[in-house]
N, C-alpha and C positions, 0 to 999 in steps of 0.2 A: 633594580626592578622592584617597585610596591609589592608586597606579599597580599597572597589574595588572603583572606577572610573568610572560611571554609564553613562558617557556622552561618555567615551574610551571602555569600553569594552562591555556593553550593552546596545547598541541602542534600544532605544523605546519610545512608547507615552503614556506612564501611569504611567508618574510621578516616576518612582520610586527612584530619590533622594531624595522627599520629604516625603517618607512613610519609619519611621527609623524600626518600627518593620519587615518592608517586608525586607530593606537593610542588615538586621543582619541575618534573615534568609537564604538571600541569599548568604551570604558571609560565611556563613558555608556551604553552599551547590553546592557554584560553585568548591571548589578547588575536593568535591568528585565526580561530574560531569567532570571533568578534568583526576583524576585517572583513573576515570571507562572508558573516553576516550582511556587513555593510555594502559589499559589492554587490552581493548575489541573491538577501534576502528579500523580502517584502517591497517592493520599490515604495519610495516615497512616503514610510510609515513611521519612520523613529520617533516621532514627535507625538504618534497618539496616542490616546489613553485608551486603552482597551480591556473588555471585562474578561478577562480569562482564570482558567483553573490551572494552577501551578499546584506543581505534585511534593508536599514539606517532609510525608513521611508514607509510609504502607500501612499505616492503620488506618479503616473506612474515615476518620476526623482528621486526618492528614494528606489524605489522597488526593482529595478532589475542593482545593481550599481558593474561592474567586475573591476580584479585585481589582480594580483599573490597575493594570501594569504597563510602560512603555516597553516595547516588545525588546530592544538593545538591554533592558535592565531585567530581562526575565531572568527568573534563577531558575536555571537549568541542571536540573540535580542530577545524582546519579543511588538506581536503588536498586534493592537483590528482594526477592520474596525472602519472610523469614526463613532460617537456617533450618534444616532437618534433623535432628538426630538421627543416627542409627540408617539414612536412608541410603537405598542399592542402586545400582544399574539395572535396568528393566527390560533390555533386547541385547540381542547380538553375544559377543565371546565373551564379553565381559560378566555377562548376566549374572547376580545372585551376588556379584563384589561388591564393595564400598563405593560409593561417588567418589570421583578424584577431585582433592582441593587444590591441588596445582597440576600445571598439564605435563600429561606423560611426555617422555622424550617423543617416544617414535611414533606421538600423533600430534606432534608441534608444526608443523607446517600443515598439516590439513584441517587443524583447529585454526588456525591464523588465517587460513584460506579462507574459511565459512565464516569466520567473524571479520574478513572486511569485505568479503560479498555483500554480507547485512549493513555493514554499517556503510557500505559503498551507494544504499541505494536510497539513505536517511536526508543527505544532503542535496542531493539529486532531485529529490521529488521539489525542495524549496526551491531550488532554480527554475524546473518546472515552472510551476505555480508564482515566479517571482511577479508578472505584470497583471496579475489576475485582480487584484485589487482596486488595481484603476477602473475595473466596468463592473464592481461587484452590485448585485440587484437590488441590494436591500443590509442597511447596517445589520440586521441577524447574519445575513451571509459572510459578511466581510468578517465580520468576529469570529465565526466559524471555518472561513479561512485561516485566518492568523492562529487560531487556537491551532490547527492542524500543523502549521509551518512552525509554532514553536515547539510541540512533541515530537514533530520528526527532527529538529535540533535536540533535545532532549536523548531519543533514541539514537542520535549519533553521540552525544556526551556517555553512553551508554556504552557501545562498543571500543571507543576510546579508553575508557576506563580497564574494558578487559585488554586493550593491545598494549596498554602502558604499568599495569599492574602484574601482568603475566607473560610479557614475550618481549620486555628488553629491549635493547637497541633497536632491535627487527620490530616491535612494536610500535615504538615512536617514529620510526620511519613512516611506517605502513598509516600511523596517526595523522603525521601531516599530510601525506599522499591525498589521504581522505577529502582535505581541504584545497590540493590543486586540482585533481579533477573537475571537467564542467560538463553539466551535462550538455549535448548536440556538440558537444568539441570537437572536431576534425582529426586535429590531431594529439590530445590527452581526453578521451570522452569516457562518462561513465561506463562501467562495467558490464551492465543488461544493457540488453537492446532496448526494451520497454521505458527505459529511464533515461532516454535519450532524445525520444518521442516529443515533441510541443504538444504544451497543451496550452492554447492560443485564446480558448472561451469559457467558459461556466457549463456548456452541456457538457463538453471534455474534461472538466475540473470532477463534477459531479460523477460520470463515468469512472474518472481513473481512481475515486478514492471510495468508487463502489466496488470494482474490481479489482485495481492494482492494490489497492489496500487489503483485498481480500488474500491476493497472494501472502502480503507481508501476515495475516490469519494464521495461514496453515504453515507456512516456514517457518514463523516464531514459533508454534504450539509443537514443531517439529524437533527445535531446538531445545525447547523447553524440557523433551523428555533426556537430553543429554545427560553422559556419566562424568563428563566435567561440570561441577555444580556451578561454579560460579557463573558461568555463561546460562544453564537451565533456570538459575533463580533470577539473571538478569531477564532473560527471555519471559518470563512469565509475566513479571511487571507490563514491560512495555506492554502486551497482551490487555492489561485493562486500560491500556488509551487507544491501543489502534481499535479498537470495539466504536469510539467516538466517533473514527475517521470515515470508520464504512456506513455507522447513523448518517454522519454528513452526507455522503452517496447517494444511499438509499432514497432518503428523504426528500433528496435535492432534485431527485429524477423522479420521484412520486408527484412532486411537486409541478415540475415541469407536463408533466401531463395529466396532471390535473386541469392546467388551467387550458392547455390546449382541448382538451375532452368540452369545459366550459362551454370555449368559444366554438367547437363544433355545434354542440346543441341549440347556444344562438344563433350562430347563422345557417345552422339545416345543412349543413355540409363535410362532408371530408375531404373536399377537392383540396393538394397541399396548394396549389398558386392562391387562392381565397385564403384560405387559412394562414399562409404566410403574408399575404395582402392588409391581414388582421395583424399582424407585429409577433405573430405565436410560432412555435416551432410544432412544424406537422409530425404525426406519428411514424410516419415511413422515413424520416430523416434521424426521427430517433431511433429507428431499428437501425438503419443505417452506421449510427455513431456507433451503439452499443456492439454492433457484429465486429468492428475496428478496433475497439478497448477489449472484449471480451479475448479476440485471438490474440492480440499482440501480450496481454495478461499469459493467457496458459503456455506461450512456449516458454514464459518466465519458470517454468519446473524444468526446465533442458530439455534434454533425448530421450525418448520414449525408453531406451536400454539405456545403461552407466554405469560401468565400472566401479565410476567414483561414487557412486550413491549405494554401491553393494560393500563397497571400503567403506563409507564411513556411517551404514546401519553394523556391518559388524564389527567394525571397533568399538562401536561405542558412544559415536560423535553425534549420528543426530538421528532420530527415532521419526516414528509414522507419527502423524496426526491422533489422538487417543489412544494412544501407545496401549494403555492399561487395560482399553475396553476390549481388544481386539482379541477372540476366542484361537490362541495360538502359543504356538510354544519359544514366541519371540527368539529365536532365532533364524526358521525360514527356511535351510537348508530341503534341498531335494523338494521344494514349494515350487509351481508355477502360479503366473497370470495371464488373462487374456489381456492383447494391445491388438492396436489394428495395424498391418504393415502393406505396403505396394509391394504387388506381383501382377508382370505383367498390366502395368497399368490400370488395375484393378485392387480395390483396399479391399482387405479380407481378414479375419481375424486368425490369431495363433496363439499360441502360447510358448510365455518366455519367463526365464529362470525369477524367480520372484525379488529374489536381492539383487538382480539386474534391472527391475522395472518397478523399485519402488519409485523413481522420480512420476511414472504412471499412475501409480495409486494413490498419490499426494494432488496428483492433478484430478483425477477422478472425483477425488474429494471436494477438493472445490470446485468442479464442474456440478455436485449435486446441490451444494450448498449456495451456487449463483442461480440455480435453475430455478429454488427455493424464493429470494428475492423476486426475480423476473418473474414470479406468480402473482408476487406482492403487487408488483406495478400491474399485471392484467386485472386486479380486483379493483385497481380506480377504475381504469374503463369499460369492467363490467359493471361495476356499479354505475357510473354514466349512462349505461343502456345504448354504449356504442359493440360494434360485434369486432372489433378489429384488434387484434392479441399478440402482442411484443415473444419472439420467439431465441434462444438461444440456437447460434447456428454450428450445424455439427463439427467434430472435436477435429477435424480434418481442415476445416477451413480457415485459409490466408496463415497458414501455417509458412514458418521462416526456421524454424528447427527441427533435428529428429527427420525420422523417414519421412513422417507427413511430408514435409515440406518439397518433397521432390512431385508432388501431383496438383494438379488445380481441383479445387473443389467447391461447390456450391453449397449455400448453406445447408439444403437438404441431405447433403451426403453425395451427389452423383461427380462421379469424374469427367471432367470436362477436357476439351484441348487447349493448349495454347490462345487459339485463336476468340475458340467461344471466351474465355474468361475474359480476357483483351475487351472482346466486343459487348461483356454484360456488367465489369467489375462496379460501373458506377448506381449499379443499382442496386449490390451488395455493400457498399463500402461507399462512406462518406466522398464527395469528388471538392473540387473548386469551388463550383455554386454553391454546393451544402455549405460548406467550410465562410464563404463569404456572405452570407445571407445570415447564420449564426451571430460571426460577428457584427454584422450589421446592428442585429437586436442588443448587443455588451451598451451600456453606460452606467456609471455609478451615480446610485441612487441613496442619496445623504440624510434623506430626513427620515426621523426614526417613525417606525409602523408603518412605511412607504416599501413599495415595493416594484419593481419593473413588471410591463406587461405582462412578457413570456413567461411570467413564476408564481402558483401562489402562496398566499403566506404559508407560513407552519401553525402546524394544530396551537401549541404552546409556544413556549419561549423556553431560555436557558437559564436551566439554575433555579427554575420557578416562579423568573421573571417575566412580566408580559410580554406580549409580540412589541409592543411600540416602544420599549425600554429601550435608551440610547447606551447601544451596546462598546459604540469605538464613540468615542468623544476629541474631532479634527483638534488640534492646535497650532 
């Protein structure tokens, strides 16, 4: 077997020419990381040249270094925030101790669990997003595709590193596992529900890496405050590219209705059959999308109660969102929270033991932090001088996990029956028509500064390059 080249093909800073058991492990494991590329990554792309940022080191002149790369030859590194001196554990029983640089016995299985939860959901999202390329709107987008589909390769070289540097046999198992999963598989499917989901178009694309990226936000920043370092400093890194993925989002869905707002004010309407008549995606089809991505995103934090999430804030394993800012005496005990629960077919709020429902207050968190965005998006169409306002719908609805999920709810919050739900869902939640009309509008659009109907451009370009910069170069 050719020895890989550790200084050419994987850039990073944790030695790993000098650690031969990690080098053999991964030289059995990159050429099937490679395969699983070819089968399942970017359809139809290996041959392009594409302007992307490849990460060489963690210093701001290393970080963020662009280049035509053919996406098969990306060097997908692997990197830790710098090392800490002297630094402690910050919550739970451990508090005021050293970071651990190797993992404790009797929190080996539940640090192995959390680290391929994460990295279960790295290669996932690229299968996701495999055919999306084919109807991408515009060479900026296609590029910002592929940029996205190579750091979540990246962040899966990343979890890999900790399952085969720290957890042995049981790691390299759990390593390749990684690479059999598919996501929508029947019968071996990823891990989340959320990451099993098609996303079949570009309003779904831009949705899922405005929200489902947002999850990966706060779960990294969650992990980040870990008293296992080496998983907190891995977490951190990845941290400054998923920041890209949710720009992408953002951006992508500002955009989208922007140009829909356009064509309202020329042709004097909001009726959506005209407006879609026009090749554009009406606004009620984008609340539509967004209510669908938004809930199938938050039951991505689990059960509103958990055992498991009160075991691993007091071990040690994984800390709240701003761990440091949070006026508390990090550990929690005898603390309550409110959640909302069913009684009597009725949501009502209570209170529940607070290391029982941090999974609650990590969703809370990012429910305030999307509501923050979705402001963003009402400020194009008030600036449009249209009255009509993208609404996040309440924390109960089209819920599939936790108690919620035992009630129907409407976005406003009311509990409904059975039957009502049944008889209104398609006017909360994307239906057929939405779903085939979307696609209708998908073709890829090749020449550079061009753009499809349904989108408009971006302010800028990437990297400081203009909007008509030919970002993926066909061969």
């Amino acid at each position: 077997m050719q020895t890989i080249s550790y200084a050419d093909r994987i850039p990073n800073n944790v030695d790993l020419a000098e650690d031969r058991a990690l080098n053999r492990a991964l030289e059995r494991w990159q050429p099937a990381f490679l395969d699983w590329w070819r089968d399942t990554g970017p359809e139809g792309s290996a041959n392009f040249d594409v302007y992307l940022r490849t990460a060489v080191s963690v210093d701001p002149q290393g970080w963020a270094h662009f280049d035509y790369v053919k996406m098969p030859e990306y060097r997908w590194g692997i990197f830790l925030t710098p090392f800490a001196s002297g630094a402690t554990i910050r919550f739970g029983e451990h508090k005021g101790q050293p970071v651990w640089q190797d993992v404790p016995g009797e929190h080996r299985a539940n640090l192995r669990r959390i680290i391929v939860t994460q990295g279960d959901t790295e290669p996932a999202s690229v299968e996701q997003q495999r055919h999306l390329g084919l109807t991408a709107p515009s060479l900026y987008d296609l590029r910002n595709l592929f940029q996205v589909n190579v750091e979540e390769g990246r962040h899966l070289w990343a979890m890999v590193y900790l399952l085969h540097r720290y957890f042995g046999r049981d790691g390299r198992e759990e390593a390749e596992a990684l690479l059999t999963r598919r996501s929508g598989d029947a019968d071996n499917p990823r891990i989340l529900g959320a990451f099993n989901e098609r996303t079949p178009d570009w309003l779904s694309f831009f949705m899922f890496t405005y929200f489902t990226d947002r999850d990966g936000k706060f779960q990294l920043a969650a992990l980040a405050e870990s008293g296992f370092e080496p998983l907190a400093r891995t977490t951190k890194f990845m941290l400054t590219e998923e920041a890209h993925h949710m720009f992408v989002g953002e951006s992508g869905v500002a955009r989208v209705i922007q140009r829909t707002c356009e064509v309202m004010k020329q042709l004097g309407t909001d009726d959506p059959a005209k407006l879609r008549a026009a090749g554009v995606i009406d606004l009620s089809t984008i609340q539509r999308y967004l209510n669908f991505h938004y809930s199938v995103t938050i039951d991505l934090f689990g059960a509103d109660q958990s055992s498991n999430a009160a075991t691993f804030y007091t071990s040690g394993l994984k800390g709240r969102f701003d761990e440091g800012k949070r006026d508390d005496d990090h550990v929690l005990k005898g603390r309550t929270y409110t959640i909302q629960n069913v009684r009597d077919g009725r949501l009502v709020d209570e209170e529940a033991p607070l290391l029982n429902a941090l999974n609650e207050v990590l969703r809370d968190d990012f429910i305030r932090d999307s509501v923050a965005g979705v402001g963003r998006w009402n400020r194009v169409i008030e600036k449009a001088g249209l009255p009509f306002r993208l609404e996040v719908p309440h924390k109960a609805f089209h819920r599939k996990i936790g108690t919620l999920a035992q009630v129907h709810v409407t976005p406003d919050g009311r509990v409904v029956s059975e039957a009502e739900w049944n008889a209104s869902a398609g006017r909360w939640l994307p239906g057929v028509e939405d779903r085939a009309f979307v696609a209708s509008l998908m073709g890829r659009v090749t020449e550079p500064g061009k753009f499809a109907n349904w989108i408009a451009p971006p302010a800028v370009g990437i990297n400081r390059q203009a909007v008509d910069f030919e970002y993926v170069r066909f061969n």
